[in-house]
Structures are given as C-alpha cells and as structure tokens.
N, C-alpha and C positions, 0 to 999 in steps of 0.2 A: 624375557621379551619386553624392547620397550613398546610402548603403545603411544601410537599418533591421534591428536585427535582435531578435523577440520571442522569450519564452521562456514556455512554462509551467512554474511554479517548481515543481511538483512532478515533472518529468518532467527537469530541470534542463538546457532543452534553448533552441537560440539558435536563431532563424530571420532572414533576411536580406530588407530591406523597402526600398524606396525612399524617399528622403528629398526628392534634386533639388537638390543641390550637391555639388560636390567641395570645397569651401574648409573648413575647418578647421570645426568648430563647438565653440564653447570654455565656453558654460553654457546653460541654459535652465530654463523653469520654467512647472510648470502650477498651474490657479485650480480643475482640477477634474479628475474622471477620463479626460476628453475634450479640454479644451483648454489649448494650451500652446501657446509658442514657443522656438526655437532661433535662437542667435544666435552669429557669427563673422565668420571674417577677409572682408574683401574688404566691410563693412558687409553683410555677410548677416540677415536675418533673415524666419524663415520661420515660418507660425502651422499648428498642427492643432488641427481641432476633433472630429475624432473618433478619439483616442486614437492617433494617427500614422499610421492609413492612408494618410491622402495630407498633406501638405506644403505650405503656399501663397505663394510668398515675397510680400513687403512692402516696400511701397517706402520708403527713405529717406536724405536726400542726404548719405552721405557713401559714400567708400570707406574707409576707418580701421577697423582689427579691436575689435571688440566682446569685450570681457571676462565681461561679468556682463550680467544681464536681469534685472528683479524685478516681479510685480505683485503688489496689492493686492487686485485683483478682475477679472474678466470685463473689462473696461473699460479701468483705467487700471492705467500701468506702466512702467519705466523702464528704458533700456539707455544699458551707455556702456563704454570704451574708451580704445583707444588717443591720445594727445593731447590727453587729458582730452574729451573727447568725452562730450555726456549727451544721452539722447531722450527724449521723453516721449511718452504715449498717451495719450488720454481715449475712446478709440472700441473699441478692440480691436486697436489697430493700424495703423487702416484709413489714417491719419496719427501722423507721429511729428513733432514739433517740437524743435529745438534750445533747451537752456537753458546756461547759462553755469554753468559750477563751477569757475570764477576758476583753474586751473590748464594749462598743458599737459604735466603730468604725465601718463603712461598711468594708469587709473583701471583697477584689478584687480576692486573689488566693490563691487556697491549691495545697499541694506539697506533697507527701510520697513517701520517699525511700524503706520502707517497712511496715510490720503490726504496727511497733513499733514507726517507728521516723518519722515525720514529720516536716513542716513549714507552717506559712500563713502570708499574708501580707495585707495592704490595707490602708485607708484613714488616712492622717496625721500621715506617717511615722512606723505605727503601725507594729510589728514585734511578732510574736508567734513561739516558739515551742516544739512538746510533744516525747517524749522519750517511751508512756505509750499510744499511739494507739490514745491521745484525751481526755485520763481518766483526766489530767493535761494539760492545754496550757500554759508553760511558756514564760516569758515576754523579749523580746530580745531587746537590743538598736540599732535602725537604722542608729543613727547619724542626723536623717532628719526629717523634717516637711511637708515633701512632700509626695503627695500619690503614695504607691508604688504598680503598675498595675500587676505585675507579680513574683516569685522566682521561682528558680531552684537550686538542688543539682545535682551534680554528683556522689558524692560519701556523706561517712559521714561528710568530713570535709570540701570539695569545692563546694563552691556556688556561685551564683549572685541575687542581687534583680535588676530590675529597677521600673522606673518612672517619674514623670513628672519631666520638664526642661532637658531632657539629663541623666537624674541621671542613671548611673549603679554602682553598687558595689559589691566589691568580699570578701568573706571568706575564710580562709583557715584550718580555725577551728572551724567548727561548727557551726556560729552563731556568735561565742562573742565579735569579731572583725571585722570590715568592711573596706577593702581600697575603696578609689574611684577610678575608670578609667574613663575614656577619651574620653566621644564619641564624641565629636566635634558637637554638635548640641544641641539646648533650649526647642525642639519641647520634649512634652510627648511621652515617651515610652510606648508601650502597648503588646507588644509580645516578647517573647526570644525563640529558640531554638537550642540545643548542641544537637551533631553529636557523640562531644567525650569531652574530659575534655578541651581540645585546639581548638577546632571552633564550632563555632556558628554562629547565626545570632540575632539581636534586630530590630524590625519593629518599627515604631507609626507617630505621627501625620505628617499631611503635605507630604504624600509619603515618609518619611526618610526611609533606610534601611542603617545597618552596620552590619559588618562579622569580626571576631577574627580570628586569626588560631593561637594565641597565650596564650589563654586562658584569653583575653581582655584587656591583655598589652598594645594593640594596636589595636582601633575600627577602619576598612577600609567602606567608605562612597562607596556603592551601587546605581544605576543609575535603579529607579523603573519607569519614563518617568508619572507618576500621582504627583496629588496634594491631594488627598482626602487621608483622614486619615487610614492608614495602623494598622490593627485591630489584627491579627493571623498569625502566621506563622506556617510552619509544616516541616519536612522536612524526609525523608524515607531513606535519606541516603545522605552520603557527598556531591552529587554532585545535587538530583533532590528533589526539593521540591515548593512548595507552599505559598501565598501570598495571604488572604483573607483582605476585607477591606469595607471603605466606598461607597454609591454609587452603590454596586455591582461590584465593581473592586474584579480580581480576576487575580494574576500573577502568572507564573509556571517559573522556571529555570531547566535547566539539566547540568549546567557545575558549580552548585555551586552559581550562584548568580552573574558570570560575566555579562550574561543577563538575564532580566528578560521580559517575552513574557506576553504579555496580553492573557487572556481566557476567552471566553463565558461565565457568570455565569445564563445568562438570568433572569436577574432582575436587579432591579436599588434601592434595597433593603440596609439597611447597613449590612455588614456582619460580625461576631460577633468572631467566634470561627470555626478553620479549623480542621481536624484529618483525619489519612489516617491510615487505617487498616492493607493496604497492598501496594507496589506500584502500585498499579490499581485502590484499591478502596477505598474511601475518604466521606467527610461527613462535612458541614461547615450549622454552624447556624446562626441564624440572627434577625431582627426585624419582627414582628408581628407572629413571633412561625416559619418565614420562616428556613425550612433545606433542604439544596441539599445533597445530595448523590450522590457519581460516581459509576461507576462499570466499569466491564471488558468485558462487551459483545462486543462481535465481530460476524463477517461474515467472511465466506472463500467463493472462488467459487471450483469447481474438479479442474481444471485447470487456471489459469490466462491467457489463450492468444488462442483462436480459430477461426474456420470460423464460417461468417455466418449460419445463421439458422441450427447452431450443438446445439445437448441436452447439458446441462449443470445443474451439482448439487451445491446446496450451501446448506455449515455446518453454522446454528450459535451454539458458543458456551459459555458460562460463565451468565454472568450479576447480578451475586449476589444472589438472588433470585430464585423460580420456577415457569419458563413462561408456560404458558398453548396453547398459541397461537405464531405462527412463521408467517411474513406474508413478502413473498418478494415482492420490486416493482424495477423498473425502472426508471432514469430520465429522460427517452425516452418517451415520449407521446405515449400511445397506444401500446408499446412493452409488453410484456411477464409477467405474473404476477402467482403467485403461493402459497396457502395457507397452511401451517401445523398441526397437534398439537402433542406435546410432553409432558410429565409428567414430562421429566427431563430437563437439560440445555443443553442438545446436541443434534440437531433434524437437518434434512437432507431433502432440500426440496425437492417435485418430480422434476424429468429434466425438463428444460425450453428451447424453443428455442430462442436463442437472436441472433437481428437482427445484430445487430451492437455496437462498443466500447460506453460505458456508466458505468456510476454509479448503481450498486445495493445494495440496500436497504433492511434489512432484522430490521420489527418491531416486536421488542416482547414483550410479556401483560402477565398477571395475570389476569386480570377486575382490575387491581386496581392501578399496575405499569407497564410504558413503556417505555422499553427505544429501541434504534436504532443502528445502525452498516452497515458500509457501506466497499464495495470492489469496485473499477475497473477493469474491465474482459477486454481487448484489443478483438478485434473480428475484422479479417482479410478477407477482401473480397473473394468470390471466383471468380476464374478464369471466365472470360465470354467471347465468340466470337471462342473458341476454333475447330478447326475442322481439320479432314483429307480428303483431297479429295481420291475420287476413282477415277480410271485410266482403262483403256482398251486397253490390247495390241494384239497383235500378236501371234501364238502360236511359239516358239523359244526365243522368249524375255523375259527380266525379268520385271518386274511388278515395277515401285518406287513411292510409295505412299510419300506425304509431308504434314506434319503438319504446321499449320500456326495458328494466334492466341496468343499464347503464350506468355504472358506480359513480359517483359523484366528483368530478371533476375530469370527468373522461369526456366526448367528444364521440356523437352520432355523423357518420359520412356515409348516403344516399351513393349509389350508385352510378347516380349519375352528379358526383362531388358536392352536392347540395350539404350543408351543415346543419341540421334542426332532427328533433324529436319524433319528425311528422312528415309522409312525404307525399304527396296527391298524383294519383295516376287515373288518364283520363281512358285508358284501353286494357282490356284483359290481358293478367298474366302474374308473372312473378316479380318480385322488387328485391334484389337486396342491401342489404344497409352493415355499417361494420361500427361495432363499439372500439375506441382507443383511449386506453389507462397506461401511461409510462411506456409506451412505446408497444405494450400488449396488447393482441387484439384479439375478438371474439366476433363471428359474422353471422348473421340468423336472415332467414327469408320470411319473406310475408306476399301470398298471393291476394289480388282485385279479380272477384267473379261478375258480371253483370249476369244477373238476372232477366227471364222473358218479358217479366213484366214493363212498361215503361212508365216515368214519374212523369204526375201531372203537369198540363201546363199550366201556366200563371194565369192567376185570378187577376180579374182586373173591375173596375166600377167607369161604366161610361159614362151615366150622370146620376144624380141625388137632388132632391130639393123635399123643402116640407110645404105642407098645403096652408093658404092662410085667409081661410072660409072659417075659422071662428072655430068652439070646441065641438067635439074634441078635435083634436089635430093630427093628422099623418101623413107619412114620409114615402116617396116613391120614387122608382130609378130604374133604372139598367143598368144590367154586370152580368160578367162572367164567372162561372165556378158552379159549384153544386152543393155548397153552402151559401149561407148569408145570415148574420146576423145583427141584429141591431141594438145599442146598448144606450142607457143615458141617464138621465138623473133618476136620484131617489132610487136606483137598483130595478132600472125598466131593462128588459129582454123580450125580442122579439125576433124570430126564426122563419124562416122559407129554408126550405131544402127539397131540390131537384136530384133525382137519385142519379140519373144520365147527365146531367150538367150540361153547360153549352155555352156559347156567347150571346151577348144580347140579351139576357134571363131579365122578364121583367122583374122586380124584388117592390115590396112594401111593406109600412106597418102602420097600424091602426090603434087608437085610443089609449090614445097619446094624450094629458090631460096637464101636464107639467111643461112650461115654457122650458127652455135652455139648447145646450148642446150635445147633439147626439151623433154617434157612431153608427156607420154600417163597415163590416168587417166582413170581406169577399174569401170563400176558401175553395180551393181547389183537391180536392183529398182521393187518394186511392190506397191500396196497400205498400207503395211506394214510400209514401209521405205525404206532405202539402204544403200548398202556396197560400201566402195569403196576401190582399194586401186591404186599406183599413182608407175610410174618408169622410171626416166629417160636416155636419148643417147644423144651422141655428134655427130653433123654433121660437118665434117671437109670439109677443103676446102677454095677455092673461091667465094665471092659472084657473084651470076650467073646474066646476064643483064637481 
C-alpha cells in the first residue's frame, strides 16, 4: 500500500492517504490541480484526477523502473527509465506505446518544451533529443561520462544538464554545444529548477544547494543547515519554493533561497520527487510508493478576539478535495467541540461557546483523507466583582449611586450614556450602569429609595454685630436653624440651640473679654443631615481683665 500524505500549509501539518503501491515511486507530474501521475519501480504507473484522492494504476508493458514522467498536456506525455526505456501517451494514459531512444542506458530525466521537441538524459553521460514528439530520439554529445540526473530547457535553444561530481552545463543552441559552469562543488547533482532563463536553483548530494541569477555564469553556494542527500527541488515562484530529500528532510524558503527553514514531512522516508500545483498545493514521492500531498485547508473563527463563554462560528474552507465531515476541537481539555457535514469545501460550524484563548482545530475527512487546520481565537475575560450600591436619602436630596468594581482600564456607562464612576438620580427607582474591559461587559443595578423623612432647610444668618459699651463685650443677631454656634479667639465657644428651630431665631453671646474676630455658624440638623452656613464680626477694643 502506498500512503499519501496531505498537509495544510498553514497548519504545517501531513496527513497519510493511500496511493495503491508499495514499489518505490521515483517522479511524477501534474497538467493541473487535479491531475497527475506517478511513476516507479516495478513499471508502475498510477494516474489521479482529482488531486490524489484516489490512485489508478495503468497499464504498461514493461517491468523496468521508471525514472522521470513528463507531460505536455491532459493528453499526451512521456515516461521512461531504466534500460533506456520511453513511453508514450496521446489519451491520458489510457495506452502507452513504446519508442526507441537508441540507448540501453538507464534514462534519469525527460523534458518537453512542447508536443514536438524534447530532451532526455541519464547514465554515462547519455544525451537524447526528438524534434518529432519521440517518433526519433536523436543522439546528442554530452561531453561527459558521467551520469546526468537531470535537463532543463528554457526555450528552444537554452538549456542546462547536470550531474554527478558538480557537473552543470549550458547550451545555447539546442543541444549541439555544451559549455561548462561552475558550481563549486564534487558532490552529485540531482535536481535543477528555473524561475526564468537567468535564476534558478541545483540541489544534490550532502545538503549542497546553489542559485544562479545569471543564467549560471555564476553558481552562489546556499546554507540548507542538513547533510542528507538533497533529491528535488520545486519552486512556484522567484522567491518561495521547496526542498525535498533524503531521510525525510523537507526545506521551504520565501525569500528565494537566502534561508531555508526546515518542514514537517512526517516520515523519515527518502524522498524522491517534489511538485506544487499551486502555491498551496504540492505533492512529493518517495520510497516504498510513499506520496505526501499538501493542500490549502484552512480554518477561520466569525471573529478573532471575544469574551468568554460568547457563541462563535468557524468557516473551513479549501483542502483540495471533498470533505464530507468538518469536526472542530479545542486544545483546552474539556472546552467546546462541534461537529458538521458539508458536500462541499465550505462548511460553517454551529456557534460554540469558548471558555477561553486557545487553538481550534477544524479536522476534515472524506473516509478516506484527512487533513487539519488550525486558528487562535484571543477570548477576553469578563468583567467580575462589578456592582452599584443603592443608597437611601431624604426627600429634598439627590440620590448618588457609585459604581465600584470596574478593572482598571475599563470604562463605567450610566444608563443613561453618562461616562463616570458616579451617577445622581434625582427620583426613586433603579439605575443601571455597565462595566467595559476589551470589548467585555458586565451590568449591575443599583436602586435611589427616598425616605419619609425630609432634609433640612438651609440655615441662614439675617444679621450679627458685637456690642461696643465697653467689657465685657457680646454678640447678637438673627438667623435661621436650630443650632448656633459661636467660635473665636483663644478657643471661645458659645452655643444657643432651639430644638424646633425656625427663622428669625434671636442668637447671642456673652462674656466675651478678648478683642478680635469671631464666628457665628448657623445649623440646620435633623436625621436627614444639615445645613450650615457660617458669618463673621470684629470685636474691637480693649482686652477686658
């Protein structure tokens, strides 16, 4: 059995697929996002047409290991191999016919620029190419005895081979001529791939990698941080591409190849041959019929950042495939979990309440393929401890309810949209008010009782003056309240208190012996509260014996 295994690249995660061979599978290649074939030892070769769900082998007469696959289009395409071995397609596979490449050298790699012209290459130096789709393989001069692992054209007349010891070399005509360049290294090449006619990159043994942007005038020596033998390269574009290898190594770059970051392939398998469809979704083969496949599944949540125990939805969407089953989970022990199902790749879980900031997990299946996709939701506590006290006043008073609680940097709103800590209500009833931390919130009430009783009225002083008939000397007036007090130098007190109070209350004090300024302080008191209010006289003079 081979086993497939996808990843969403954002989740950087492998999942494990069936493929339907155990025999080696050593390159493959697709025409679209959907279909492709794989091809290996034992003359295996198997077609998928929808993005590697399922696997279909294909018949054709040979047992002899298969090297390279290449097509052109949906249609037509070419594989070949061990003992110089070449096949060809015009149907999708449905048949493959034998063509002669005048060698029994093993053939490592086919190349076509189009229906008509091609290249192949492979053990001791061996060089092919057809003008006639395959009908003819002519015989090109490599210059070398060495086996060459890989060709590439970019156009009709510029090419590159490499292969073992360092060897790369360029044409600029077809074929007929080969210069050599430069790579600065003895170790076997095994991979090449161009961006444009002026960069590329060459993988192979011992971790080496190098990059052109010259059109390999000039090989620049890349820092893969492995030692295991660098097998495939791929790349989607100038800047982000791919690193398949021995071992299970599997390196990604986004800046071109300045770094390159190790990736989960999850096996320890060698890996063979890499391709990426799209920049999402990728596909690399390997020993004993092993193929990963990536994909684009993802997760969203409605929102990224709420409170506690609020509903929240999550979208997955993509993965290649069509999942039948959505299943979200939590890295919370015991949190929130929710199951789907969709016929298509876009499904929407029911709301879930989450406790708190964690990872969710959205798995999705066919019966057959699974892959995963994860988001972080931020989940913001709510407010707790919040409260408004009720208060009980007086009837004349006003009512000041205060909020308390309210975590520090959070934000008290009244009811009536007022912003403060404090809110004054001037009639009975209730008030409420709402605390806001991060968008959380917490609401408490607080009731205003007035009481039967009613708060005093306001004290008032109609007149004051002091007497100035000689010692001792005192003070006399009118005012309102049912206190009065008098206060003044040297720690003088002197008191009148009417128990029923009233206005116009005569007030005085007596033996008064100290010149200065003195105080009368009018109160108004019940079990309410009180008023007061306060007015001073000078007492001139002599201090008296």
């Amino acid at each position: 059995m081979v086993m497939l295994l996808s990843v969403p690249l954002s989740a950087q995660h492998w999942n494990v697929q069936t493929y339907g061979s155990a025999y080696d599978i050593n390159s493959m290649f697709f025409v679209n996002g959907t279909t492709g074939w794989g091809v290996g030892v034992n003359g295996v070769i198997r077609k998928t047409t929808n993005a590697g769900r399922t696997w279909t082998a294909q018949t054709v007469n040979t047992v002899n290991i298969f090297n390279s696959v290449y097509f052109i289009d949906a249609s037509t395409g070419w594989a070949a191999g061990q003992g110089g071995i070449v096949y060809k397609t015009t149907d999708g596979g449905a048949n493959w016919v034998a063509q002669n490449a005048n060698t029994t050298n093993d053939i490592y790699w086919v190349y076509f620029l189009n229906a008509s012209t091609g290249w192949m290459s492979g053990a001791s130096g061996i060089l092919r190419k057809t003008t006639d789709g395959g009908t003819t393989w002519n015989t090109l001069s490599s210059g070398t005895g060495n086996g060459l692992t890989n060709i590439y054209f970019a156009d009709a007349n510029t090419g590159w081979f490499i292969g073992q010891a360092g060897l790369i070399r360029k044409t600029t005509d077809g074929g007929t001529n080969w210069t050599t360049q430069t790579s600065n290294t003895t170790q076997t090449l095994n991979s090449m791939y161009f961006t444009s006619a002026s960069t590329g990159w060459v993988v192979g043994a011992g971790g080496v990698i190098r990059k052109t942007t010259d059109g390999g005038t000039t090989w620049t020596a890349q820092t893969s941080n492995v030692v295991p033998n660098l097998n495939s390269t791929f790349f989607v574009d100038a800047t982000t591409g791919w690193i398949a290898g021995s071992n299970g190594v599997l390196l990604k770059t986004t800046n071109g190849g300045t770094t390159w970051v190790s990736q989960t392939s999850g096996t320890t398998n060698v890996l063979r041959r890499i391709f990426f469809t799209d920049s999402q979704t990728g596909y690399i083969v390997g020993h004993s019929g092993l193929v990963l496949t990536s994909s684009d599944l993802t997760v969203a949540a409605s929102i990224t950042s709420t409170c506690a125990n609020s509903p929240l939805s999550f979208t997955a969407t993509g993965g290649g495939f069509s999942p039948t089953s959505f299943t979200l989970s939590s890295s919370l022990p015991g949190s929130s979990s929710a199951t789907f199902t969709t016929s298509s790749l876009t499904a929407t879980a029911g709301t879930v309440s989450v406790p708190t900031t964690a990872t969710y997990t959205v798995r999705a299946t066919d019966g057959t393929i699974t892959e995963l996709a994860s988001t972080t939701v931020t989940i913001n506590p709510v407010p707790t401890g919040f409260t408004v006290a009720s208060v009980t006043v007086c009837q004349g008073q006003a009512a000041t309810l205060v909020a308390s609680g309210c975590p520090a940097g959070g934000t008290v709103r009244w009811e009536d949209g007022s912003i403060a800590d404090r809110f004054v209500k001037a009639t009975a009833g209730s008030v409420s008010a709402t605390c806001t931390v991060n968008s959380c919130t917490a609401t408490a009430n607080g009731t205003a009782t007035f009481s039967s009783n009613v708060f005093p009225p306001p004290a008032a002083i109609a007149s004051l003056q002091a007497s100035t008939g000689g010692c001792p000397y005192s003070l006399s007036g009118q005012a309102t309240g049912n206190g009065f007090v008098f206060s003044g130098p040297n720690g003088y007190v002197f008191s009148n208190v009417y128990r029923d109070g009233g206005a116009s209350q005569p007030v005085s004090a007596t033996g008064i012996k100290e010149p200065g300024t003195y105080t009368l302080t009018a109160l108004y008191s019940n079990s309410c509260g009180t008023n007061t209010v306060s007015q001073t006289v000078v007492v001139s003079g002599n201090r008296c014996p």
